[in-house]
KEKE-3310 file (N, C-alpha, C; in steps of 0.2 Angstrom, whole numbers, plus 5000, padded with zeros to 4 digits):
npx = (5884:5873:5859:5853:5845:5843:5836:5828:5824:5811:5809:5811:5812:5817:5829:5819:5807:5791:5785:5798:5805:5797:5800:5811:5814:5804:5810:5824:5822:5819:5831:5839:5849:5848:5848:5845:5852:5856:5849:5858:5853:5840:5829:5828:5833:5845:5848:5862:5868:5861:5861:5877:5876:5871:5878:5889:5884:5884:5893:5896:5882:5875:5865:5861:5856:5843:5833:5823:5814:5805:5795:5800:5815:5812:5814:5827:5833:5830:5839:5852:5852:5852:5864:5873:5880:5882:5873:5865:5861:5852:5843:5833:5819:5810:5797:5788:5777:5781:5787:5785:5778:5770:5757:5750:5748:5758:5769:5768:5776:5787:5793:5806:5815:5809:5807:5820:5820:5808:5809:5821:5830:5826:5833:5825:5826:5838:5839:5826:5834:5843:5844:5831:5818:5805:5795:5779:5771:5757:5747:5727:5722:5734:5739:5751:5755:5751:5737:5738:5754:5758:5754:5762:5775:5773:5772:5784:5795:5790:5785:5777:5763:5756:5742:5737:5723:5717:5728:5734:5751:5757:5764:5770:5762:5748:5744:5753:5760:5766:5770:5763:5763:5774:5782:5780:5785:5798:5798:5796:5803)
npy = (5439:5453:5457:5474:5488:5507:5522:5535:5550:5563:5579:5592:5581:5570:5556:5550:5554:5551:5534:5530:5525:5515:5504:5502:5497:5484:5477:5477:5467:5455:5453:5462:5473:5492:5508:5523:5540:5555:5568:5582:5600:5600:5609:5615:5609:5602:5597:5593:5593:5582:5573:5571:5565:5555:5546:5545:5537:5528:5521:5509:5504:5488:5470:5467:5479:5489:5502:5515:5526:5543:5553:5571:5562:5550:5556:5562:5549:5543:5551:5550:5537:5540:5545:5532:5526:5512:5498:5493:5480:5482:5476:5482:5496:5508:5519:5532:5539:5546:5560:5570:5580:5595:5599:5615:5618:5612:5621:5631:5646:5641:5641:5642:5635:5623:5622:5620:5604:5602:5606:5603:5588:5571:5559:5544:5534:5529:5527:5515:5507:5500:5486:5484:5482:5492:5500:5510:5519:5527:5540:5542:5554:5563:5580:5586:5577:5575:5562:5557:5558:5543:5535:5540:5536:5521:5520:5527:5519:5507:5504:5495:5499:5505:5509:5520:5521:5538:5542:5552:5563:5553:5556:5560:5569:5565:5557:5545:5530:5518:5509:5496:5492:5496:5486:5475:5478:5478:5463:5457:5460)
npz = (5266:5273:5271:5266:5268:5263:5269:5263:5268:5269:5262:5274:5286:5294:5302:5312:5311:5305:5297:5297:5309:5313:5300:5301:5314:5310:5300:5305:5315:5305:5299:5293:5289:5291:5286:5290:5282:5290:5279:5271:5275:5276:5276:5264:5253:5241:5224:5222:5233:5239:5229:5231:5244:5244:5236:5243:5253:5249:5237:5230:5224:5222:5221:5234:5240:5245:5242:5248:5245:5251:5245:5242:5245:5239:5222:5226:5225:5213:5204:5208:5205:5192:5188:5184:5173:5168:5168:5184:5195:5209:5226:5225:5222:5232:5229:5241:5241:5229:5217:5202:5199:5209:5219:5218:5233:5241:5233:5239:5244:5245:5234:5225:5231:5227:5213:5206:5206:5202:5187:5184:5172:5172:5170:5164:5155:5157:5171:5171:5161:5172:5184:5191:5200:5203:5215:5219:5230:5232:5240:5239:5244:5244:5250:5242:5232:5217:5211:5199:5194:5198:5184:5177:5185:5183:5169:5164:5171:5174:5185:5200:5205:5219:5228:5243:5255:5261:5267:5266:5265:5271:5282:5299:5302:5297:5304:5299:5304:5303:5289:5280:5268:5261:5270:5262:5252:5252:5256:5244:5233)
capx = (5884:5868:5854:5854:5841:5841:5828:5830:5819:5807:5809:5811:5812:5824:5826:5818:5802:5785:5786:5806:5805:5791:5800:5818:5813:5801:5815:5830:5820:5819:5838:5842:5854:5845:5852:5843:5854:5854:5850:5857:5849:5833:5822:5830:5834:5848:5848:5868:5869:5859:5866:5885:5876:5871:5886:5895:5882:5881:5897:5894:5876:5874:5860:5857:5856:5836:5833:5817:5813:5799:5794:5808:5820:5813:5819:5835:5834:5831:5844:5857:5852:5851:5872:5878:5879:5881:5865:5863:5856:5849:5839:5826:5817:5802:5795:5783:5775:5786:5782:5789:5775:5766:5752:5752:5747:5766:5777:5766:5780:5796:5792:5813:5817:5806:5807:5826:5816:5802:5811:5830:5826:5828:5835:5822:5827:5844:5835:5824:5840:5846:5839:5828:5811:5801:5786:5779:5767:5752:5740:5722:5720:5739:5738:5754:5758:5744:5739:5740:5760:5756:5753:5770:5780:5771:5774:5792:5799:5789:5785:5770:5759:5751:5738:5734:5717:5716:5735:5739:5756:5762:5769:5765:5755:5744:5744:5755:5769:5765:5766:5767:5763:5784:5788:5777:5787:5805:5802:5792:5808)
capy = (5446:5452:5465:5482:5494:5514:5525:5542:5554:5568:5587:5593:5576:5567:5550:5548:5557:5547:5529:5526:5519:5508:5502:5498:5491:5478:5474:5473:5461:5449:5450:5467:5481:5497:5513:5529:5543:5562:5571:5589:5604:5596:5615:5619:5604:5605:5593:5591:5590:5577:5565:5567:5562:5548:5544:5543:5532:5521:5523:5505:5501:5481:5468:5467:5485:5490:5509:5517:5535:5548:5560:5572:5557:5546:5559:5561:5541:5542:5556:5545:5533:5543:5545:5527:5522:5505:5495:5491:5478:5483:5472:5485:5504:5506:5524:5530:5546:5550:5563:5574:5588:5593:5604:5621:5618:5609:5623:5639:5648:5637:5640:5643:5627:5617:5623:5613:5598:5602:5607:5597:5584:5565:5551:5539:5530:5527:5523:5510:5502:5498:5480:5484:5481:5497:5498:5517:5520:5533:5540:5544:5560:5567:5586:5588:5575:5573:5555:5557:5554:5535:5534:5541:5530:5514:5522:5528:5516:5502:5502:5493:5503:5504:5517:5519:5524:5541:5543:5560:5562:5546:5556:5560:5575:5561:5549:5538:5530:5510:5508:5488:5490:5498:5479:5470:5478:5474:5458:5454:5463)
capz = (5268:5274:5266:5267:5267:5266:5267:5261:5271:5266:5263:5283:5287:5302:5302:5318:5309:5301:5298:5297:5315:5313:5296:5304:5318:5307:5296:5308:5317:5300:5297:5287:5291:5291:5288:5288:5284:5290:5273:5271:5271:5275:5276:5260:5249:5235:5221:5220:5239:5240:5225:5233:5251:5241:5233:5249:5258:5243:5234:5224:5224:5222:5222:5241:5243:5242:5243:5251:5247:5255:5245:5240:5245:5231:5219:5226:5223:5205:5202:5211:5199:5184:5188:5183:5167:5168:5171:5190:5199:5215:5228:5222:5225:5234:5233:5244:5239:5226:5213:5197:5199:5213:5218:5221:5243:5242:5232:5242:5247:5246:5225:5224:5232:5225:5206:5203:5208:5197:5183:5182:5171:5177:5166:5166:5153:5158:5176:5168:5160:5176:5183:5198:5201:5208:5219:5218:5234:5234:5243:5236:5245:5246:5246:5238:5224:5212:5209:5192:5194:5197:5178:5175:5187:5179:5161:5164:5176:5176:5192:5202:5208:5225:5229:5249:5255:5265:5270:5265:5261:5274:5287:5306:5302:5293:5308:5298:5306:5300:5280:5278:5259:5261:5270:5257:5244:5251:5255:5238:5230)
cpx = (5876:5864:5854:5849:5844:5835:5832:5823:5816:5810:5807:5810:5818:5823:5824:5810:5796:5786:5794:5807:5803:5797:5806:5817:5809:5807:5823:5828:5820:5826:5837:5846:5849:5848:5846:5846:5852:5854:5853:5852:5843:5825:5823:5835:5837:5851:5856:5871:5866:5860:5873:5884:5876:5875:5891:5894:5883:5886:5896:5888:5879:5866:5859:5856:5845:5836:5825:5818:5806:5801:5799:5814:5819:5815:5825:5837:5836:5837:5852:5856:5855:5860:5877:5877:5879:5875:5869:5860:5857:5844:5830:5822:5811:5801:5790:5783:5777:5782:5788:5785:5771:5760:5755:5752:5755:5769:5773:5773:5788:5796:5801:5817:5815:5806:5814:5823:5813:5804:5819:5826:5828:5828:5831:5823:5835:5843:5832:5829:5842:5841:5835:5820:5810:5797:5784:5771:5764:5747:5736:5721:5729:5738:5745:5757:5751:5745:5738:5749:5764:5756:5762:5776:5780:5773:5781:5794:5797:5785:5778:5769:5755:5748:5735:5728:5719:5724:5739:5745:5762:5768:5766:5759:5750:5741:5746:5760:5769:5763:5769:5766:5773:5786:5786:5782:5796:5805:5800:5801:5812)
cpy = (5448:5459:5471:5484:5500:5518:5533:5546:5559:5574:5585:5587:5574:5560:5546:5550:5549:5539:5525:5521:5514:5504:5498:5494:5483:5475:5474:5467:5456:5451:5456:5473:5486:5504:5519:5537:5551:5565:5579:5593:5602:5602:5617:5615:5605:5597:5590:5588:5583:5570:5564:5565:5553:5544:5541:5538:5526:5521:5517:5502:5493:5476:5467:5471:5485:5497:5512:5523:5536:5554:5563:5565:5551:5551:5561:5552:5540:5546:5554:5541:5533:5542:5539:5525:5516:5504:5493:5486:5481:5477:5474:5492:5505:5516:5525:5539:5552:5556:5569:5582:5586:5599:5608:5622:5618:5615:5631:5640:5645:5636:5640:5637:5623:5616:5619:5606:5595:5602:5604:5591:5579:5559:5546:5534:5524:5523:5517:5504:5499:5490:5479:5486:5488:5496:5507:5517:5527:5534:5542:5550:5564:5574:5588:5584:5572:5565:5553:5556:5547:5534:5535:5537:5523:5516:5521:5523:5509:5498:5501:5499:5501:5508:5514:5523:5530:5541:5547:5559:5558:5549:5558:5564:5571:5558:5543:5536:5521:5511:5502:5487:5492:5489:5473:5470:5477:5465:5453:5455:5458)
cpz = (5268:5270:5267:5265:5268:5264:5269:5264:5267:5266:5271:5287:5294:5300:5309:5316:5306:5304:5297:5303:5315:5308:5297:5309:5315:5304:5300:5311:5311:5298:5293:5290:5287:5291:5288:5289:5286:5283:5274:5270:5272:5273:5268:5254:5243:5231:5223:5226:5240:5236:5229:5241:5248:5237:5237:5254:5255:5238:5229:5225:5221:5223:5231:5245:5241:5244:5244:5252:5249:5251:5241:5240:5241:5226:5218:5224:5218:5202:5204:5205:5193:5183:5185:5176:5164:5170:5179:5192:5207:5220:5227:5228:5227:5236:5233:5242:5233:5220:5207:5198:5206:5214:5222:5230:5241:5239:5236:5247:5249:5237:5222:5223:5230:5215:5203:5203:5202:5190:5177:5178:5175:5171:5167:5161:5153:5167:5174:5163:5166:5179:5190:5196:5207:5209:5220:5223:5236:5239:5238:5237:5248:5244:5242:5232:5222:5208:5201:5191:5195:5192:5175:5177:5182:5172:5161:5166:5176:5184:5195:5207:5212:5230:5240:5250:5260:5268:5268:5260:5266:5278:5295:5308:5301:5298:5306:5299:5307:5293:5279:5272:5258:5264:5264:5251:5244:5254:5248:5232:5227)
residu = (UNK:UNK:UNK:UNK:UNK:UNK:UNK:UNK:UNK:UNK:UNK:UNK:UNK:UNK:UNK:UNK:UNK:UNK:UNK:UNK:UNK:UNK:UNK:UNK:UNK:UNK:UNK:UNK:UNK:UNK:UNK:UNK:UNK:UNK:UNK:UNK:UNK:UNK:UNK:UNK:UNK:UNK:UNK:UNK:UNK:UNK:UNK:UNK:UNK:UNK:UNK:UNK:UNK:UNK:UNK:UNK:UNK:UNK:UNK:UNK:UNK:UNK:UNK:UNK:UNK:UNK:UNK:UNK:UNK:UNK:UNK:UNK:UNK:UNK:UNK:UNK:UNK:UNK:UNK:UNK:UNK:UNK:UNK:UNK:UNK:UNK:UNK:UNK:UNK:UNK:UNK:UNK:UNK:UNK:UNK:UNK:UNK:UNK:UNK:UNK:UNK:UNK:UNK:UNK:UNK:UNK:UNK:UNK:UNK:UNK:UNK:UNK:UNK:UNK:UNK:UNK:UNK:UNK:UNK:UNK:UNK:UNK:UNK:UNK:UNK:UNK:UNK:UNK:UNK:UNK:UNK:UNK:UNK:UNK:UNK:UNK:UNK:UNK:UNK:UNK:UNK:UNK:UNK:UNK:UNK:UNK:UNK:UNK:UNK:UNK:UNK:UNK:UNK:UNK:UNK:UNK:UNK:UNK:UNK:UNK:UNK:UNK:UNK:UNK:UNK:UNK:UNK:UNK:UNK:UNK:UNK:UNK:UNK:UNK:UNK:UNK:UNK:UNK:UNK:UNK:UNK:UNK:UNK:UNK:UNK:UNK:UNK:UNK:UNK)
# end
């Protein structure tokens, strides 16, 4: 049976948007099935919808699944997680820009929708029970997740930390639509 990747896109995302293309086309040419699917709701993002998206794409997660979130869609990653109570092996979670708080630019004006987010807790201990190797990838100058949430991933979660220089918040506004530290970290996984 062959590997699976999904990549959960960003708040207003598509998956036609940022680096997803780059990232599937790399990785389908080295053997991997590649899903990236449509998220609901993408202007207007709701926790509960987006764990039963994830529920539906991924109904028994297993070790040759790897999962790559953006942003909001690491979050829905971890909150999918947070749902099983059994430990999990995964082929392993690669998020890219992820964050629990962010600065005030990011919630101006979307303070409604962004506040369940900010506020819902998230089981990171029952995340952390499960048996997957995380890669948590920042930029240095993103204006909305403060890279002080690096410290937390690695604290809570375990997970290796990989700071990018100058790439915003690693979407095409950025001018980034190649992040090969995302292939380094599924095939090091």
């Amino acid at each position: 049976m062959s590997r699976k990747v999904i990549i959960v896109h960003r708040w207003e995302g598509t998956p036609e948007a940022d680096w997803y293309p780059w990232v599937h086309e790399q990785l389908t040419q080295s053997g991997y099935v590649v899903e990236i699917p449509e998220m609901p709701n993408t202007q207007a993002p709701d926790i509960s919808e987006w764990i039963r998206t994830l529920h539906r794409i991924i109904p028994v997660p297993d070790e040759r699944i790897t999962l790559i979130g953006h942003s909001i869609g690491s979050q829905a990653i971890l909150r999918y997680l947070a749902t099983f109570f059994t430990p999990l092996t995964l082929g392993g979670v690669i998020l890219v820009t992820p964050w629990l708080n962010l600065t005030q630019a990011a919630t101006q004006g979307v303070e409604q929708i962004a506040a369940p987010w900010l506020t819902t807790p998230i089981n990171m201990g029952r995340i952390r029970s499960h048996r997957i190797r995380y890669t948590a990838i920042f930029s240095d100058n993103d204006p909305f997740v403060p890279i002080t949430d690096a410290e937390i991933f690695r604290y809570q979660l375990g997970a290796k930390i990989v700071v990018e220089k100058s790439a915003g918040h690693m979407t095409t506004q950025d001018n980034i639509v190649e992040v090969p530290s995302v292939l380094e970290a599924v095939f090091s996984a």
